[in-house]
C-alpha positions in Angstrom: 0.0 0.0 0.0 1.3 3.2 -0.5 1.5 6.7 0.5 -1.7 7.9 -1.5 -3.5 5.1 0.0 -3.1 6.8 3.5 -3.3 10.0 2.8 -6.6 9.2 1.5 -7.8 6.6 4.1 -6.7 9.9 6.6 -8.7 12.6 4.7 -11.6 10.0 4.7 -11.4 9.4 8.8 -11.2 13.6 9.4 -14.3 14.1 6.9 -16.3 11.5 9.1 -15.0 13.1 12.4 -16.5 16.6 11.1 -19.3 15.3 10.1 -20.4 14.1 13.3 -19.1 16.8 15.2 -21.3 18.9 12.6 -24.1 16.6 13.4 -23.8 17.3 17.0 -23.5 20.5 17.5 -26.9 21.1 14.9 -28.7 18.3 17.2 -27.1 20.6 20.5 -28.1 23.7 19.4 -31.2 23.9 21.8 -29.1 22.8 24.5 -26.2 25.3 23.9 -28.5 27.8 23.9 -29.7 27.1 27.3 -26.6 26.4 28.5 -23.6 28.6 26.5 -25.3 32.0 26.6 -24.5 32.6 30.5 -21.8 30.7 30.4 -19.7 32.6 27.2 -21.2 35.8 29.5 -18.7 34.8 32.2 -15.6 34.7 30.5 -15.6 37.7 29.0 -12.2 38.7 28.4 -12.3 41.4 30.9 -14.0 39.6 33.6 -11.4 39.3 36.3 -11.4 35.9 38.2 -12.5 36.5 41.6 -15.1 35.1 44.3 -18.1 36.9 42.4 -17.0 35.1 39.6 -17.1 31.9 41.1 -20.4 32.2 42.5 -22.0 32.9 39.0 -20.1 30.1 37.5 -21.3 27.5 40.1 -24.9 29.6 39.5 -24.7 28.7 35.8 -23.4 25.3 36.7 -25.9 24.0 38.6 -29.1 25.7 36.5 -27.8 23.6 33.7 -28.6 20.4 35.2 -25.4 19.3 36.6 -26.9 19.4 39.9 -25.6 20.5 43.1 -23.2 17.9 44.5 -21.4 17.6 41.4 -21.2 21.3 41.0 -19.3 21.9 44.3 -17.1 18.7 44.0 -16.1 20.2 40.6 -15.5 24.1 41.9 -13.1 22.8 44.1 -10.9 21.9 41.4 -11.9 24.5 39.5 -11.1 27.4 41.9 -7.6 25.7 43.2 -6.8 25.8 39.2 -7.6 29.2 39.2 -4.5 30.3 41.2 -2.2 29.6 38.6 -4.3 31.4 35.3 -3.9 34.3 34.3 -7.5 35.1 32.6 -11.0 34.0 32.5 -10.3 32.3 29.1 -7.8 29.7 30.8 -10.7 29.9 33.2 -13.1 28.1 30.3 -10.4 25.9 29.0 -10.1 24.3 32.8 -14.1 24.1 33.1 -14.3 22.4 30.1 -11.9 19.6 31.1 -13.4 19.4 34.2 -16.5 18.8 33.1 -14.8 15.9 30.4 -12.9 14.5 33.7 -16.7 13.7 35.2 -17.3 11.0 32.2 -16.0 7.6 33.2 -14.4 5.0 30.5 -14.5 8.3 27.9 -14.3 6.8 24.7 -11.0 8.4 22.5 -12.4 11.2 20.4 -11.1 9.4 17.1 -13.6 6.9 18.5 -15.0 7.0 14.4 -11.8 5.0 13.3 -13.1 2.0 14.6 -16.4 1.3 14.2 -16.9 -1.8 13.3 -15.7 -3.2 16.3 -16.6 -6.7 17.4 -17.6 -7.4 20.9 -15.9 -10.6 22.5 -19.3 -12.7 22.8 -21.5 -14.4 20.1 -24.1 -13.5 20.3 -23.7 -10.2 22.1 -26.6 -9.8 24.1 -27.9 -6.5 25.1 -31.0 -6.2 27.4 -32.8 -2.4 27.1 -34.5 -0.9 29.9 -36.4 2.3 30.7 -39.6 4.2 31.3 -42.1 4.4 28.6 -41.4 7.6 26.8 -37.9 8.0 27.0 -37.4 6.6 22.8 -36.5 3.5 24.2 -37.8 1.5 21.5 -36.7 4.1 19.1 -33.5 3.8 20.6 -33.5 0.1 20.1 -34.5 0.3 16.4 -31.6 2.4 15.4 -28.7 0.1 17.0 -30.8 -2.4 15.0 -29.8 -0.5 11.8 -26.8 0.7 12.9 -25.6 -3.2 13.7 -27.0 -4.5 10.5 -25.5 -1.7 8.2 -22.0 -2.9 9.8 -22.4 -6.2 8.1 -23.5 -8.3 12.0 -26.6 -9.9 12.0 -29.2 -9.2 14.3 -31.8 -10.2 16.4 -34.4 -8.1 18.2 -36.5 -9.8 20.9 -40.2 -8.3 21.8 -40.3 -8.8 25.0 -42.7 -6.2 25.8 -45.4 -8.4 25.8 -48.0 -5.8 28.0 -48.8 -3.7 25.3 -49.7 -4.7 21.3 -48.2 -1.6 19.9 -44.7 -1.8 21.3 -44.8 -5.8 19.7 -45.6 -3.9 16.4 -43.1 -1.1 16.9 -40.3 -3.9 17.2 -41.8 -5.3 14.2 -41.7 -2.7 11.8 -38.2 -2.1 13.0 -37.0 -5.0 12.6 -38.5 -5.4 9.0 -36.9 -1.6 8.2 -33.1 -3.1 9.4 -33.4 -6.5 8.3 -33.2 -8.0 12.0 -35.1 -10.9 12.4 -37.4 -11.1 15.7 -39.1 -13.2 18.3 -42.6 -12.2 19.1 -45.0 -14.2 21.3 -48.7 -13.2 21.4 -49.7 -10.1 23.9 -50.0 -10.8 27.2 -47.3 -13.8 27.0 -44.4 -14.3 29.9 -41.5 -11.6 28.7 -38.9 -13.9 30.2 -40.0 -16.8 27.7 -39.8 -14.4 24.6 -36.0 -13.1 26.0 -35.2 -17.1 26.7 -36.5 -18.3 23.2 -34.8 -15.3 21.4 -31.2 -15.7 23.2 -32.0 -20.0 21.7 -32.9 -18.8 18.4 -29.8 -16.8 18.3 -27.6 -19.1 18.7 -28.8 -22.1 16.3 -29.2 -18.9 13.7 -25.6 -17.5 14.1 -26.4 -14.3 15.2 -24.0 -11.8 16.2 -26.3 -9.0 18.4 -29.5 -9.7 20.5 -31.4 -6.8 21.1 -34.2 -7.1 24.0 -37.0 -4.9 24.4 -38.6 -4.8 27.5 -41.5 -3.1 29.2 -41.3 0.4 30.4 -44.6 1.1 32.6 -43.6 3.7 35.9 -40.3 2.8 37.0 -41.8 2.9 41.3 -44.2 0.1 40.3 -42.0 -2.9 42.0 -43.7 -5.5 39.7 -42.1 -4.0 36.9 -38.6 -4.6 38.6 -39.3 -7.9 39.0 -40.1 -8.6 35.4 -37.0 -7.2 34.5 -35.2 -9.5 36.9 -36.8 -12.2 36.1 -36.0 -11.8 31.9 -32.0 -11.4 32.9 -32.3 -14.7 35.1 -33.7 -15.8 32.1 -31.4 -15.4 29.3 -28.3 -15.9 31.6 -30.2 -19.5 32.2 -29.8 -20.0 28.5 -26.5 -18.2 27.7 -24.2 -18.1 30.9 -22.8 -15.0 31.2 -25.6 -13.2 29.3 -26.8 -10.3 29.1 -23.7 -9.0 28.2 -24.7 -5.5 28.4 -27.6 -4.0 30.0 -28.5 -0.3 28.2 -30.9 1.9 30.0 -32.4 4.5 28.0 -33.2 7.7 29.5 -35.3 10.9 28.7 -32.4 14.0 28.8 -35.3 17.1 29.2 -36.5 15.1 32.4 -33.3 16.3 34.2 -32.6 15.3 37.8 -35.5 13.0 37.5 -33.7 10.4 35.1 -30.9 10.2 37.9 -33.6 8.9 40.1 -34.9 6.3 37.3 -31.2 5.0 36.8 -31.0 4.4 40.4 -34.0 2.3 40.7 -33.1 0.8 37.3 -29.1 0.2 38.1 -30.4 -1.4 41.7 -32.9 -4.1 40.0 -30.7 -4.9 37.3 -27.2 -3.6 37.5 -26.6 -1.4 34.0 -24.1 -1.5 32.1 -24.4 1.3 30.0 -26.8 4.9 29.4 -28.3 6.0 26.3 -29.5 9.3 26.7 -32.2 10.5 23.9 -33.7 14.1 23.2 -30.6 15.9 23.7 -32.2 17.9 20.3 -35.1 19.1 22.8 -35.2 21.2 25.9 -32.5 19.4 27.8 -29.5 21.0 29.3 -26.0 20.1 28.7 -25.2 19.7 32.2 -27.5 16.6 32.6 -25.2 14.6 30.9 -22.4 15.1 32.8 -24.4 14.7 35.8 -25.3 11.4 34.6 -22.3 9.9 33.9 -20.5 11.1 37.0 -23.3 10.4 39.8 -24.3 7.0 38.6 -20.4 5.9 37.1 -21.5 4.5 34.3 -20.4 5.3 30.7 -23.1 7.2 28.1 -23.0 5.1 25.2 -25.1 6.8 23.3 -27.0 10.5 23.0 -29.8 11.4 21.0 -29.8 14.6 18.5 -32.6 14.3 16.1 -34.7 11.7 14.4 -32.0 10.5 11.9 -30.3 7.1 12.3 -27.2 9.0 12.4 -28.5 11.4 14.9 -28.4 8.3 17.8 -24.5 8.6 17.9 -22.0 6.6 20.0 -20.9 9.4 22.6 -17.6 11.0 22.8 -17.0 13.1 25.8 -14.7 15.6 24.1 -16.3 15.7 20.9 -19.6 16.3 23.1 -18.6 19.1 25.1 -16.6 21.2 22.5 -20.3 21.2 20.9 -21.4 22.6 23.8 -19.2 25.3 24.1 -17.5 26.3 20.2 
C-alpha cells in the first residue's frame, strides 16, 4: 500500500469526524443555547477571576442540570486551578476539562476509526430498559440498523409483551433493518420471549441480540421484578448473558432520570446509558451529571430523528459542541 493510499484513508477518517461533530452541535443547538449564553457571558475577556466570579459560575453550573453535588465537588478543582491562570479564558479551558474529567471509561475522540468493532461474545446480548417515553424502543430500532449496516446480523426480541403496539413497533423495526425477531402473542411471559430469542440466536448465528422490554412507571415494584426475572432468564440459556444491560433515558427530564437510573441500576445492574432528546429542551449539564453520579459510561446521545443522529458518545467531541 502506499503513501496515497493513507493520505486518502486519513482525509476519509477527518471528513467522518467533522461530520459528526457537525451533526452534534446542529442536534445541540437547543441545549447550547440554554446552557452557552450565560456561560460565554462569564468569561468575557475582561471579567477578572475572583469570588463573584465563582459564585455565578457554580450559579450557571448547577441551573444547567449538573446538579448541586457535582457542582461543588467540581468548583473545588476548579477554583484551586484558578490560582495559577492568568485570565478568564484559561478559566473556560479548565471548566471544560473538568466537566470531560466527570465521564468515566471516555471513549478516544477518534472513537469513528473503529467502528466496526466486534464485541468478544457471540451473540452479544444487550437487554434495554427504561420508562415508557424516554425513545427506548426508538432507541433500540436504530442500533438495530446501525448493527446491520456494519455487516453483524441481528436479532431483536419483543419482549414487551403488556402492550400490542410496542410488539408492532419492534416489528416494523425489525422489517426496516433487516433483524429478524421473536414475538410471542400479547400478554405472553416476557422472560419466555427473552429465553427463546437468546435460543434462536444461537442455532441462527447471530451476532447482536437486542431485547426490548417493558417500560410502565419505574416505582411500580412488579415491573422490577419482570426485568429481573428476563435477565435470570437469558443468563439461564446463555451463561454470562446479558452481556450488556442499556438503560435508556429521557435527557429534558433532568434530575429525574438520575432517580430512574437508580432504581433501574439497583434491579438490574446497567451497564451502559443511552440518553435520547438531547435535540429538545435538555440541558447540557445533565449529561455530565449522569455519567459522574451514577459511574456509568453514556454510550449513546440522541440529536434528532436520523439514524445517524443516535451517535455513540464522545465526551470531548460532546462538550466542544457545547461550548465552540
Amino acid at each position: 500500500m502506499g503513501f496515497n493510499f493513507f493520505k486518502k484513508k486519513n482525509l476519509e477518517k477527518k471528513e467522518q469526524g467533522s461530520k459528526i461533530f457537525s451533526r452534534l452541535k446542529t442536534g445541540l443547538s437547543k441545549t447550547r443555547m440554554i446552557l452557552t449564553t450565560d456561560i460565554n457571558d462569564l468569561f468575557d475577556s475582561g471579567k477578572a477571576i475572583n469570588e463573584a466570579l465563582f459564585e455565578e459560575l457554580e450559579e450557571v453550573l448547577i441551573s444547567s442540570d449538573l446538579g448541586i453535588d457535582v457542582t461543588f465537588k467540581m468548583m473545588e478543582k476548579i477554583k484551586k486551578k484558578a490560582k495559577k491562570l492568568s485570565g478568564s479564558e484559561e478559566l473556560k479551558q479548565v471548566l471544560k476539562e473538568e466537566l470531560i474529567g466527570l465521564f468515566p471509561n471516555n471513549l478516544n475522540i477518534d472513537h469513528y476509526d473503529t467502528p466496526n468493532e466486534q464485541p468478544d461474545t457471540k451473540p452479544h446480548v444487550i437487554m434495554v430498559v427504561g420508562v415508557n417515553g424516554t425513545g427506548k424502543t426508538t432507541t433500540l430500532g436504530k442500533l438495530a440498523m446501525k448493527f446491520t449496516s456494519q455487516g453483524k446480523k441481528v436479532l431483536i426480541a419483543a419482549a414487551d409483551t403488556f402492550r400490542a403496539a410496542a410488539i408492532e413497533q419492534v416489528e416494523i423495526w425489525a422489517n426496516r433493518s433487516g433483524a429478524s425477531i421473536v414475538k410471542h402473542k400479547e400478554g405472553a411471559d416476557p422472560a419466555a420471549v427473552a429465553y427463546d430469542s437468546v435460543e434462536a440466536s444461537l442455532a441462527r448465528n447471530i451476532d447482536i441480540v437486542l431485547i426490548d422490554t417493558a417500560g410502565r412507571l419505574h416505582t411500580q415494584k412488579n415491573l422490577m421484578e419482570e426485568l429481573k426475572k428476563i435477565k435470570r432468564s437469558i443468563n439461564k440459556k446463555l451463561p454470562g448473558a446479558p452481556h450488556d444491560i442499556l438503560m435508556v433515558l429521557d435527557a429534558t427530564t433532568g434530575q429525574n432520570a438520575i432517580s430512574q437510573a437508580n432504581l433501574f441500576n439497583e434491579a438490574v445492574e446497567l451497564t451502559q446509558i443511552a440518553l435520547t432528546k438531547l435535540d429538545g429542551t435538555a440541558k447540557g449539564g445533565i449529561v455530565a451529571a449522569i455519567a459522574s453520579t451514577m459511574e456509568l459510561p453514556i454510550k449513546y446521545i440522541g440529536v434528532g430523528e436520523q439514524i445517524e443522529d443516535l451517535q455513540e458518545f464522545d465526551a470531548k467531541l460532546f462538550i466542544n459542541a457545547l461550548f465552540d
